[in-house]
N, C-alpha and C positions, 0 to 999 in steps of 0.2 A: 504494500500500500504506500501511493507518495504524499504526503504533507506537503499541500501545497507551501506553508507560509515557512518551508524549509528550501524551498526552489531560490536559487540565487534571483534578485532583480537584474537583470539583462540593460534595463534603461537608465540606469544608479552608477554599475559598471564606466563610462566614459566618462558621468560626469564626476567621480570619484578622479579617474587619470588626470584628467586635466584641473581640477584642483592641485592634483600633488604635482605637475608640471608647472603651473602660475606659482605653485610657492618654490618651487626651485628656483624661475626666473626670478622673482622676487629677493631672494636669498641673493641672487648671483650680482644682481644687480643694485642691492642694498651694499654687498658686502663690496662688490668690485669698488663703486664710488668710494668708499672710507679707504682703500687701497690705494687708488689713482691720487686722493689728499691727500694721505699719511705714509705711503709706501706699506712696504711691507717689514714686519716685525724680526721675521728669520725665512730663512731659505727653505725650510721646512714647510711654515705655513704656506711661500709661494708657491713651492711644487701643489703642496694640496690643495688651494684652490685651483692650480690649472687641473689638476685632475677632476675634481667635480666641474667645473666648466666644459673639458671635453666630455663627463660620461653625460652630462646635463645636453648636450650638442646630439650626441648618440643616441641618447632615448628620445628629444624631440625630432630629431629626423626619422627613426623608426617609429613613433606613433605616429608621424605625417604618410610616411607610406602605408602604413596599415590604413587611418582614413582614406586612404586613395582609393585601398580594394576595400572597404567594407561599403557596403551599401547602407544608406542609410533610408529607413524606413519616414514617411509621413506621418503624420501623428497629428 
């Protein structure tokens, strides 16, 4: 037997992604400006933020292709 009110929301799904994408940009670009001001504190934080900027770069080009092949329903 399925329970329905166990069934994933399907339509909650993207806009869940794209939340946690706007707050990456967010972060990236909060955190970039106080950097561009202030420099950077040690070489360590510089590497890690270019690493979250390229993975941040990698998942919004792979959620844009995936929009491209998902169709998207009327509603």
């Amino acid at each position: 037997m399925i329970h329905i009110g166990r069934l994933p929301n399907l339509s909650q799904a993207p806009v869940r992604v794209h939340k946690a994408i706007i707050r990456g940009l967010t972060v990236g670009v909060t955190r970039g400006t106080k950097f561009i001001q202030g420099g950077f504190p040690d070489q360590s934080l510089q590497q890690g933020f270019a690493d979250y900027i390229m993975s941040l770069a990698s998942i919004l080009a792979a959620h844009h292709l995936g929009e491209d092949e998902m169709p998207f329903l009327a509603l």
